[in-house]
N, C-alpha and C positions, 0 to 999 in steps of 0.2 A: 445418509451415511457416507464418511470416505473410505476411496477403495484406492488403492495405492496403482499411480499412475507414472514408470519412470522413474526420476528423481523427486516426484509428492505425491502427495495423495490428492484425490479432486472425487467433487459431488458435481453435478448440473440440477439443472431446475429451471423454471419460469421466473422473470418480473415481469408483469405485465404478460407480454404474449410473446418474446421475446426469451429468446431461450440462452441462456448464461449457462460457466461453466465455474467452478469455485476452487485455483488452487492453492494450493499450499506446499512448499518447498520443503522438503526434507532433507536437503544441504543444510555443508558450514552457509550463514548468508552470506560471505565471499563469492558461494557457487551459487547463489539461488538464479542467475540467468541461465543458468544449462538448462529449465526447465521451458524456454522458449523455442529450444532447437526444434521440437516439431512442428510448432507453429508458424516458426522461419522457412522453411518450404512449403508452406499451403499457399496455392494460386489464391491472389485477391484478400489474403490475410494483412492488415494492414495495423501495427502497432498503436497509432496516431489515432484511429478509431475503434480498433477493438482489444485492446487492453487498459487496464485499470490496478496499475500496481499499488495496494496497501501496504503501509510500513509504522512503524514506534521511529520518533525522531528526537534524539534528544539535545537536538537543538532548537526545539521548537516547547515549551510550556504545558506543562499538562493542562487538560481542558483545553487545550486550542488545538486548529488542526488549519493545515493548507490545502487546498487543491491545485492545481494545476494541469496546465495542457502540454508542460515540457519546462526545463529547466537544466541546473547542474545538478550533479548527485550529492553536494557537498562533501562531506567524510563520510558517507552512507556506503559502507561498500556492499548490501548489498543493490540499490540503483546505478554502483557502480559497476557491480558484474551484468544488471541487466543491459544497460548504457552498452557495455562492450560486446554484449552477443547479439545485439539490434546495430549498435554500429550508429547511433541515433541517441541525441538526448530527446527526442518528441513524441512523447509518450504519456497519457495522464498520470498522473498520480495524486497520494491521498497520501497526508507525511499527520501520524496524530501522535501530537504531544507528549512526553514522558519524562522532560525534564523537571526536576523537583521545586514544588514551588517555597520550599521552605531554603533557603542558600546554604543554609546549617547542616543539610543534609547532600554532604558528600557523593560523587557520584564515584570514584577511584577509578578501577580497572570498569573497562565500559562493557567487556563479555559480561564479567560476573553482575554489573551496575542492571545490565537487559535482559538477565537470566533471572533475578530475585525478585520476588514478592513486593510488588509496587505497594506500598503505603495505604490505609485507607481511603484518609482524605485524598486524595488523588487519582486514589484509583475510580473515587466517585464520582469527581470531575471528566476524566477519560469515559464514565458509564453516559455522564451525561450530556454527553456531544453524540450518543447514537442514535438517535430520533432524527437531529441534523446532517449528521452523516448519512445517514440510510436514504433521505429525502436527497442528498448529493448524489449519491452512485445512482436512484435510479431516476434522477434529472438525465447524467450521463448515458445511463442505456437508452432512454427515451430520445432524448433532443441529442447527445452529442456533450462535446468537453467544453467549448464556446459558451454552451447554456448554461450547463450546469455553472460554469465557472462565475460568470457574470451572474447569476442568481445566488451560489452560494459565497461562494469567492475567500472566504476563509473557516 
């Protein structure tokens, strides 16, 4: 269960042996980097290896998704509010696809476009990238963003 931690709520748990912590921003995502501030003064807390930011990217196709070990945040504001509370774009991240794969389908205003009821067919596709995903993040927890990234790589 989550319990509300801050500005989100968060659960912990094990992968492997390896103890993770799950959270989720209860900001506009504009704000969703305020929820770093506490982890930005822990001695030895280091972005670069120990966070894993997940996002809806609609620049990227549904069914497909990216990894990475750092990058720009493109118009993503919110890896743009993380970006500025780290002071760092080198941070991993996991950007999964939401752009529509039909063109006929308009995306308009992009709040209301990432607030509604994604489509079937596509929402099946998104379903069916989590077996690949899940085997990404926990390449990441295990080996590192290097690993994972060259293993899974898209």
């Amino acid at each position: 269960p989550f319990k509300k931690d801050g500005d989100s709520v968060s659960t912990t748990g094990l992968v492997g042996t390896k103890k993770v912590k799950l959270q989720k921003p209860q900001t506009y995502m504009n704000l969703s980097g305020s929820v770093l501030r506490p982890y930005l003064k822990r001695e030895g807390w280091n972005a670069a290896e120990d966070l894993m930011v997940i996002v809806d990217e609609v620049a990227i196709p549904a069914g497909e998704y990216r990894l990475r070990a750092a990058g720009s945040p493109g118009g993503h504001n919110g890896l743009k509010s993380i970006e500025a509370h780290l002071k760092s774009p080198t941070y991993p991240r996991l950007r999964i696809g939401i752009k529509p794969i039909d063109e006929r389908r308009q995306i308009g205003d992009l709040a209301d476009f990432v607030l509604r009821t994604m489509p079937r067919d596509e929402r099946e596709l998104v379903e069916g990238l989590y077996d690949r995903m899940t085997t990404a993040i926990e390449l990441w927890i295990a080996d590192g963003t290097e690993k994972a990234v060259s293993t899974m790589g898209r």
